[in-house]
C-alpha positions, 0 to 999 in steps of 0.5 A, a space after each residue: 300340497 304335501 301329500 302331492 310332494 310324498 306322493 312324488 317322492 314316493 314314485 321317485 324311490 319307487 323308479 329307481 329301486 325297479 331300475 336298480 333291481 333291473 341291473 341286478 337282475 341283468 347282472 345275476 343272469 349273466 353270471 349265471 348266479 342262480 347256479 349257487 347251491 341247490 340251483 346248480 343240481 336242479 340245472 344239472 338235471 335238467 341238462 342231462 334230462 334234455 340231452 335225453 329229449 325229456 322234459 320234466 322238473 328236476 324235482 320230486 314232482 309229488 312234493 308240494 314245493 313242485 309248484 314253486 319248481 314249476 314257476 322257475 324251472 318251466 321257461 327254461 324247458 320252454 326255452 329249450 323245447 320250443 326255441 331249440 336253445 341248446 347252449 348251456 350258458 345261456 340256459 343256466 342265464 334263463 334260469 338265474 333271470 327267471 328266478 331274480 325276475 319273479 319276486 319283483 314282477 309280484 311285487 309290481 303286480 301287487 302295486 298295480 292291484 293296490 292302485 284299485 283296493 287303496 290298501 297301501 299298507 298290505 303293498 308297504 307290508 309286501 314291501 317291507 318284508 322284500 327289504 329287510 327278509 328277502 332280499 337280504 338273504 337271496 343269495 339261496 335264490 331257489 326257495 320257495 318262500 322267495 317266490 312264494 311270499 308275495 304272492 300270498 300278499 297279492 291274495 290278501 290284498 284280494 282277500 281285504 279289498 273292497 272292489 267288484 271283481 272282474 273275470 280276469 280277478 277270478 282267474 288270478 285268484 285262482 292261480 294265486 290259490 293253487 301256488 298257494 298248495 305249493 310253498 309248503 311250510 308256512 302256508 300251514 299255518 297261513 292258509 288257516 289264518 286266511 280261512 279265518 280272516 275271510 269271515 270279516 271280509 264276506 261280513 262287510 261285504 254287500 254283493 253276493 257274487 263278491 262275497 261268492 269270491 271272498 269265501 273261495 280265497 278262505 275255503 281255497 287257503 284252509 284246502 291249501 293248509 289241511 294238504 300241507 299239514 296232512 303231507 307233513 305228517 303223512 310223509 316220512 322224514 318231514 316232520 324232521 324237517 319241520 324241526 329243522 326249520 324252525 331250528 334254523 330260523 333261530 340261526 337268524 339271532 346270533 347274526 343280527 349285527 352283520 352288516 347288510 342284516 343290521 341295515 335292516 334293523 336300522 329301517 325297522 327302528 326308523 319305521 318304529 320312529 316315523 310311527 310314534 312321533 309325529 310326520 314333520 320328522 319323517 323327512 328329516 329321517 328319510 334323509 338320514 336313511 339315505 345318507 347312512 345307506 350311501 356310505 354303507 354301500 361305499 363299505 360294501 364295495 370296498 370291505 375285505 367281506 369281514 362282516 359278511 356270511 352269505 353261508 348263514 343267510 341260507 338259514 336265514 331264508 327260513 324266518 318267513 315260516 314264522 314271520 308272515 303268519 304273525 304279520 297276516 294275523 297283525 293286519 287281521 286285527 288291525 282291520 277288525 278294529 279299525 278300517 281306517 288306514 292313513 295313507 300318508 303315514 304309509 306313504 312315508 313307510 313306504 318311502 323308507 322301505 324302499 330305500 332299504 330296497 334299493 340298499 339291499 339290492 345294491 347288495 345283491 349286487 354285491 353278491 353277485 359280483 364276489 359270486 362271479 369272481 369265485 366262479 371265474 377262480 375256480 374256472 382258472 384253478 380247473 383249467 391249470 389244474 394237471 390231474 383228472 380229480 381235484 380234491 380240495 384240502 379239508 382244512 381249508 375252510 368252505 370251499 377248500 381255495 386258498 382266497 379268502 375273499 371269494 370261498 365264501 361264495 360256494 358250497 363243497 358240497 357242489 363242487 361236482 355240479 359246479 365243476 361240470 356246469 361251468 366247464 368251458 370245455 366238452 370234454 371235461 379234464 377236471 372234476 372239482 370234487 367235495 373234502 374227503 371227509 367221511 368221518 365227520 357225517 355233520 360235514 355234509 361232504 356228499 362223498 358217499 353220495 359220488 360213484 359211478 354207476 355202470 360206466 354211464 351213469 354218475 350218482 353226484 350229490 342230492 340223489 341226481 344220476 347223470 349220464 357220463 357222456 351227453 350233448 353237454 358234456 363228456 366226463 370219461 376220464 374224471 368217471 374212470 378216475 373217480 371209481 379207481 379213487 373211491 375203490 382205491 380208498 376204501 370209501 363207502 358210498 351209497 349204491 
């Protein structure tokens, strides 16, 4: 009977986090939030390469994140190749709902497939990890440990399952394995621990055609290791960028107490209790976590953001390189020692997880609510604005707008991109440009990297050059104003 009532409860959370998650996503496409940072260079690009007619990833197509590029960027060249969707708004919107929509549509296919191996507690691992790693820090929505992470779960779930596999296993083993060459960092370290984990598996299992497909996920994930590790060393620049990864997951313990990271916390040790002590109390800490969380979302919606740094949680997005490959080699010993799973304490992790879940993504929404308020400021603030350049004070903080509340919610840096994508207008009478800052190279202020290029061309930020004039927009005049000022003020840039 009680398990009957777990299991209910269990649906319930599980209900409600996929409705919440859906006006979340619904919300996050209408303001077009997958703009934020590097989403708005990437659909930059690509606007200005289907003005051209042409049709390619706005990414360094020999890297191995080009596969996690593919994943978000290929529906909205579909979109706009095959369904001849030409506004620009509705565009970047396809792009925002593709990048939110992924993560929750692997999360519902490793729940489906966990309907047929019972490893419930790879899908409360899965879930876990989205409620108190991801989905915290998603405002840096295009990253690809963001798609990637779940995926990898869906695989070890194939990977530890007692099931005969059908065709269509095959062929969704085979598509987890190749993203698996393109999430990069972590998956150095991953595909390793997979190849190992495979030879505990292929023992218990009796048929040859699994044990055929068990072996495929190990040698398929140590490929997948050996490739990135072998780009790593081979490419230049990389292995700085090793150092910096790790340097920047580190960033994540100065920022343990703010208010949506210590709400994960808080899951963690209610985990840690329902773990140790016994199941009667885990209904009494299931209703607490619910009524901590309600009144923590009544803080969110009504906080001047003095306890919130979406800034910091782009370093933060960095912590699955270090995490999952712990966790994988965690539930590999866990298996070797014991095969047992209790389901019923599970089912009540889960339970716990998915309200942080809910929590969270309420968060997100939050996100995107300041997000959309400081687009709508800048828009006012470019259109009443009277010259051709606008140039934001270098004092003024992160984005250089005098309201506090909402400069929190866009990088300088992509002023330019930002400028020119939300720009109601074709003809653009203002181009919203990063400090002037050039003395200070740890400002990351990107002037250098902003000149026109032969009078038909720009070079913005992040190496992309768009063409000044196209089907999308018209930047004449802030073209021609911005080589006057750069000439004018002696800046160095990079051509």
């Amino acid at each position: 009977m009680e398990e009957s009532e777990n299991n209910k409860q269990l649906k319930l959370l599980f209900i409600v986090f996929i409705l919440i998650s859906i006006i979340h996503i619904i919300y996050a496409t209408i303001t077009m939030r997958g703009m934020y940072c590097d989403g708005g260079f990437y659909m930059l690009d690509l606007l200005n390469n289907f003005s051209s007619k042409i049709y390619k990833l706005s990414f360094d197509e020999t890297h191995p994140r080009f596969m996690m590029s593919f994943l978000m960027q290929f529906p909205i060249i579909v979109a706009h190749a095959l369904f001849y969707i030409k506004n620009k708004f509705i565009l970047m919107g396809i792009y925002s709902f593709v990048q939110f929509t992924l993560p929750i549509i692997f999360l519902l296919w490793n729940f489906l497939l966990t309907k047929r191996t019972k490893r419930i507690d790879i899908l409360f691992w899965n879930i876990f990890t989205y409620c108190v790693i991801i989905c915290p820090f998603m405002i840096f929505s295009v990253v690809e440990s963001i798609i990637g992470f779940s995926l990898h779960f869906i695989l070890w779930n194939y990977l530890s399952a007692k099931i005969d596999y059908k065709k269509t296993d095959i062929i969704f083993i085979l598509f987890l394995l190749t993203m698996m060459f393109g999430t990069y960092e972590y998956v150095a370290f991953l595909g390793i621990i997979f190849f190992l984990a495979h030879f505990h598996y292929v023992i218990q299992e009796k048929d040859f055609k699994n044990q055929c497909i068990k072996t495929l996920i190990g040698l398929g994930s140590l490929s997948a290791s050996i490739y990135n590790i072998i780009f790593m060393l081979k490419t230049e620049g990389e292995s700085g960028e090793i150092i910096r990864f790790i340097r920047e997951a580190t960033d994540y313990f100065p920022h343990l107490l703010e208010l949506n990271t210590l709400f994960s916390i808080i899951t963690i040790i209610i985990l840690m209790l329902i773990a140790i002590r016994k199941e009667q109390i885990s209904k009494l800490l299931v209703s607490l976590v619910i009524i901590i969380y309600i009144i923590a979302l009544i803080y969110l919606l009504n906080t001047p953001l003095t306890s919130i740094y979406p800034m910091w949680e782009g370093h933060l997005r960095t912590i699955p390189c270090w995490f999952l490959p712990i966790l994988f080699i965690i539930l590999l010993i866990k298996d070797m020692i014991s095969n047992k799973i209790n389901e019923n304490r599970y089912t009540n992790f889960l339970c716990i997880a998915l309200i942080c879940c809910i929590f969270q993504t309420s968060w997100q929404i939050v996100n995107t609510y300041y997000w959309n308020k400081n687009i709508e400021y800048m828009q006012n603030e470019l259109q009443n604005y009277k010259g051709l350049l606008y140039i934001p004070s270098e004092h003024e903080e992160i984005s250089g707008f005098h309201n506090k509340e909402l400069r929190r919610y866009i990088w300088h840096g992509i002023f330019p991109a930002t400028s020119i994508l939300f720009s109601k207008e074709y003809k653009q009478k203002t181009l919203l440009l990063s400090y002037d800052k050039t003395q200070d190279p740890g400002n990351g202020t990107f002037r250098n990297r902003l000149y026109v290029i032969s009078d038909k061309k720009m070079s913005i930020p992040f190496g992309t050059a768009i063409d000044i004039k196209n089907d999308y927009w018209n930047l004449t005049e802030c073209a021609e104003e911005l080589d006057r000022y750069n000439k004018k003020n002696k800046i160095k840039t990079d051509r």
